[in-house]
N, C-alpha and C positions, 0 to 999 in steps of 0.2 A: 639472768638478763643477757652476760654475755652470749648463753649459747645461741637465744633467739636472735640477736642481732647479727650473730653468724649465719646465723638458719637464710637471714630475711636477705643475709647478702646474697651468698650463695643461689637463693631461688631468683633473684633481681640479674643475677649473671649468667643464670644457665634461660632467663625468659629473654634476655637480649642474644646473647647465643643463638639459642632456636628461633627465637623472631626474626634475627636476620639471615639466617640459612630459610629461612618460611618465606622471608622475600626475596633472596635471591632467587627464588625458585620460580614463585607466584608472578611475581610483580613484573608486568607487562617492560621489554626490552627495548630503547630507542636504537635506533639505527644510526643518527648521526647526531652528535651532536653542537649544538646551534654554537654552545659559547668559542668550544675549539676549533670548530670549524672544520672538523674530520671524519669521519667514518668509525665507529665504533666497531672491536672485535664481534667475533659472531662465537656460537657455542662452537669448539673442534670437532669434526666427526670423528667416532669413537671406532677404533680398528686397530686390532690384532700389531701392524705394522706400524699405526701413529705413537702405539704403548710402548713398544719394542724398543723404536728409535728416540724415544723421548720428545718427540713432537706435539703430543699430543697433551704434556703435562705441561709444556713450555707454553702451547697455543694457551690451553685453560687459564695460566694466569695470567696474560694479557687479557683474558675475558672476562676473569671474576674484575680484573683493576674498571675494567670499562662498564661492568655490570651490577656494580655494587650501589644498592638502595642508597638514594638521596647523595648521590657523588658528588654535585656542583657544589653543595652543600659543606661538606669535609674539605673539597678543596678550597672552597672561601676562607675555614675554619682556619685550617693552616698556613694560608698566606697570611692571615689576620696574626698567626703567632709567630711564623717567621719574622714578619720586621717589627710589630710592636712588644712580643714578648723576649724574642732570643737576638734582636736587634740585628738579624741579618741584611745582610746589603744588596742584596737579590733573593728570586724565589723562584728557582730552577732557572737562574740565567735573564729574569724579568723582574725589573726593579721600578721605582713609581720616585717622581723628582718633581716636585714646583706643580703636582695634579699632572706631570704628563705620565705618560709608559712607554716604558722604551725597552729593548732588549741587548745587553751588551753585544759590544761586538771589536772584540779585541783577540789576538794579537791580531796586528798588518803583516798577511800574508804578501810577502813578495814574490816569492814563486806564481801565486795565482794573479797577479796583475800582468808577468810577462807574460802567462798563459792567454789572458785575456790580447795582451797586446796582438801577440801571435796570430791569434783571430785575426783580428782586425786588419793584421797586417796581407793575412790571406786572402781576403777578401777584395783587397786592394788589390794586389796583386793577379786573381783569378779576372777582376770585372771592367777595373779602370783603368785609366794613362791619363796625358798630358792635359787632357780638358774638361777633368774633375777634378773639383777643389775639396780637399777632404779636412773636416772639420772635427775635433774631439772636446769632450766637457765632459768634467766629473758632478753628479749632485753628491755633496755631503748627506748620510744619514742622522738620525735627529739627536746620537749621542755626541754627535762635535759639538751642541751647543748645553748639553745634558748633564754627560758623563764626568766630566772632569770638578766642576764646580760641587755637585753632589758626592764626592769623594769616592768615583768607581773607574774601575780601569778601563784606559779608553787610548786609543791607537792616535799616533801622529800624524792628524789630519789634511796640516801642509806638506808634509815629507809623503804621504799617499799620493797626493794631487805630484806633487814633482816628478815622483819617482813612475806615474804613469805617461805623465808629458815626454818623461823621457824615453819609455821603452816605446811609446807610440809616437816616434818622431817623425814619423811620413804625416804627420797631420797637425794644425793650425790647435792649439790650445786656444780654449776657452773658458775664461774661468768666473764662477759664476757666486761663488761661497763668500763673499762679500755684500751680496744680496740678500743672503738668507739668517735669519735669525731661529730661536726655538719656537716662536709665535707663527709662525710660516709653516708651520705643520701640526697635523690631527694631534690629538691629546692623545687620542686611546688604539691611533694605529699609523704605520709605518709611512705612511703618505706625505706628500706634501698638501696644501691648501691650492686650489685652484684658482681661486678670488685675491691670492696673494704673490701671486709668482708671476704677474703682467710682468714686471719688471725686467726679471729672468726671459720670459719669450723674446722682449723688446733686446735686448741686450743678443742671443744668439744670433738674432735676425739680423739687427746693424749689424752684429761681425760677420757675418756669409753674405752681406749687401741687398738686404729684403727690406725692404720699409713696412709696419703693421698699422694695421686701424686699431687706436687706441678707444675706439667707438663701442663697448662693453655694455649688456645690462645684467645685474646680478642676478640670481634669483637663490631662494629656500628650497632645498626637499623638506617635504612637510610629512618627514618620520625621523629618529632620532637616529644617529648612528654611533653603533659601536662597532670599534676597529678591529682589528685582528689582535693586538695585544691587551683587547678588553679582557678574552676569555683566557688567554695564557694566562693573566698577573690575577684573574678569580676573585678580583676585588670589588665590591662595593662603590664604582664612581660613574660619576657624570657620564652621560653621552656626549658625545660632536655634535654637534649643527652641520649638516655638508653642505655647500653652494657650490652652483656651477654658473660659468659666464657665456652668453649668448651674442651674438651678433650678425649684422645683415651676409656677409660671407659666409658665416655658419651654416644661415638660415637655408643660404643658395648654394650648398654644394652638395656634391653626393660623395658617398661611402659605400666600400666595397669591402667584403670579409672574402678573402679568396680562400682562406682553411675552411670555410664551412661553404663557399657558392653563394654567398647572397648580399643584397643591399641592407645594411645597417644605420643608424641613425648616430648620427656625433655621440648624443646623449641618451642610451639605451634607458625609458622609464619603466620596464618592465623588471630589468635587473636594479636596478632604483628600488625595487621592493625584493629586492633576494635578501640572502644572507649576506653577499657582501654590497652594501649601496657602492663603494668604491668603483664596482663593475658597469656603472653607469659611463662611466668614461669609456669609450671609442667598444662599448659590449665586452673588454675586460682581456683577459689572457688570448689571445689572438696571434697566430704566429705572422701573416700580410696580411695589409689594409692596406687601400688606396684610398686618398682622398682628392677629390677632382673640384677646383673653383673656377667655374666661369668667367668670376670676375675679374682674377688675377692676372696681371702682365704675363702673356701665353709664353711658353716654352722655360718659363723660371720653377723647376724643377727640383725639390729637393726630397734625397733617401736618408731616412731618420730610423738607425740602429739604436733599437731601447730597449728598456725595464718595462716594468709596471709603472715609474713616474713618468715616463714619456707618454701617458694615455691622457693623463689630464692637460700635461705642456700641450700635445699637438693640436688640440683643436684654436690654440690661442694663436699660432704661428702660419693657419690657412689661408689670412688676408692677405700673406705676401708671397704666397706660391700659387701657381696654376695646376699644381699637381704634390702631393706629401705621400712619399710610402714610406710606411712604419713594419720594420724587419724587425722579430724577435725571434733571436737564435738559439734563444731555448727551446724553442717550438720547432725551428723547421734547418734544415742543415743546409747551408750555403751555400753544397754544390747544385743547389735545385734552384736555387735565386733565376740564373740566367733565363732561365723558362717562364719567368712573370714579369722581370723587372728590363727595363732599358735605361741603361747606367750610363747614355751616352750624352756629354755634359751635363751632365746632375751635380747640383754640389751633395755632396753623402757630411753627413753629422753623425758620430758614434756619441750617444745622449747615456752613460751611465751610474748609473747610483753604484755608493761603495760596499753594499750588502753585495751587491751581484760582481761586484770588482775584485773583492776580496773572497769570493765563493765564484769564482770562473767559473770551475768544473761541470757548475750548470747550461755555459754556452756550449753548443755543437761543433 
């Protein structure tokens, strides 16, 4: 009896074995994948010189990891035993608090906030004088209100905020982290809410001397959204709800994408249906955009340096300007600014989240 029950293992291991070398082989290869939102390896082309240098072993298992039958699958499996069976407190860095997702983000780099400062400071330097008023504000990311209560290490939030007000002292602090709570942002991705951050628009505007139409209608995208930290944490939960706010300035201004040429809409609904709905906001990663209001008291002009959360703020802050360009200098390098933008009494606002404050190296 015991031999068969060897027998019956052994053939149960060598038929998983060969069954999944029969599908790595067979089984049709996606290209990207939707949950991580990446591009998956491709097979390494095989050559004399890729074997030699070792490329070509190292390529392969980047491609068996990306190629392997039912992978969303396995990766579920193990986030599932990471925190409920081995009681880890993250799962590669993404951990799950109160239904939200969030991904640590600790230590606070002080080095990268001067770096950051420096920018900023360049920029000034290269574009402005005496008849720009230049404005700076930190967003908190959503482990300031996450991390610490849930028992994960988490960076000193006010000493961030300080220690940036102070290396960027040519410009007006503004501070906004008193506004926001963990309800103020997406469950399953890094954003803020758009339908919850009037408050935060109203608030930058009084302090640059903009008065806003508090005049908003909400609306539903009618498809669910999952965030970018949906597919990293591999977990089993809820989608978002996204809403976006509309109103009669919205309605009457135009948009301009200068990195691509062409007129774009506040609220892109065609990227509303991509992989990331997030990209609905001002059509998504965009290095210039102009936004032009008719209605607005003429010559009140403001340049708004941002992230990816400046794309859902700025359409809230267009009632009280006649003009919004939104610079992102991970996209485009500064010395090229002069060539589009007229910096001459503008008030300038440096709008950044602490993901990208504490990870500078990404601005130009």
């Amino acid at each position: 009896m015991a031999g068969k029950r060897g027998f019956a293992v052994c053939m149960v291991f060598i038929l998983l074995l060969y069954g999944g070398f029969l599908l790595c082989l067979f089984k049709p290869k996606p290209g990207y994948s939707d949950s991580e939102r990446r591009r998956l390896a491709v097979m390494p082309e095989f050559s004399a010189d890729s074997v030699w240098s070792g490329r070509f072993m190292s390529d392969f298992e980047e491609y068996a990891v990306d190629a392997f039958p039912f992978r969303d699958r396995f990766r579920t499996a193990k986030a599932l035993a990471a925190g409920g069976v081995f009681l880890k407190k993250d799962n590669n860095g993404v951990y799950v608090a109160d239904g939200f997702i969030s991904a640590l983000e600790y230590p606070l780099d002080t080095a990268s906030l001067k770096r950051a400062a420096e920018r900023f400071r360049y920029i000034c330097g290269k574009y402005l004088n005496d008849g720009n008023r230049v404005f700076l504000s930190v967003i908190p990311d959503k482990n300031c209100f996450l991390a610490a209560g849930s028992g994960r290490l988490f960076m000193d939030y006010a000493a961030l905020e300080s220690r940036m007000a102070g290396e960027a002292d040519f410009a007006e602090y503004i501070g906004i982290s008193d506004l926001l709570e963990r309800d103020d942002y997406y469950r399953t991705d890094t954003h803020w809410r758009q339908e919850r951050i009037a408050d935060v628009a109203n608030r930058l505007a009084q302090s640059m001397g903009a008065e806003l139409s508090q005049d908003y209608r909400i609306h539903t995208l009618e498809r669910d959204f999952y965030g970018v930290y949906y597919g990293q944490a591999a977990l089993p939960l809820a989608p978002d709800t996204l809403q976006y706010m509309t109103g009669e300035d919205m309605d009457n201004c135009s948009v301009y994408d200068w990195q691509n040429g062409k007129e774009i809409p506040v609220y892109d609904m065609e990227r509303a249906q991509g992989r990331d709905p997030y990209e609905m906001f001002l059509s998504g990663p965009v290095s210039l955009i102009t936004i032009d209001n008719p209605e607005a008291p003429a010559g009140k002009r403001l340049v708004l340096f941002r992230d990816s959360f400046g794309s859902s703020l700025a359409p809230l802050l267009i009632s009280g300007y006649s003009r919004i360009t939104l610079v992102d200098i991970r996209y485009i390098h500064p010395d090229s600014l002069g060539r589009f933008i007229d910096f001459e009494g503008c008030d300038v606002l440096f709008l950044y989240s602490t993901l990208v404050l504490n990870h500078s190296d990404t601005m130009k």
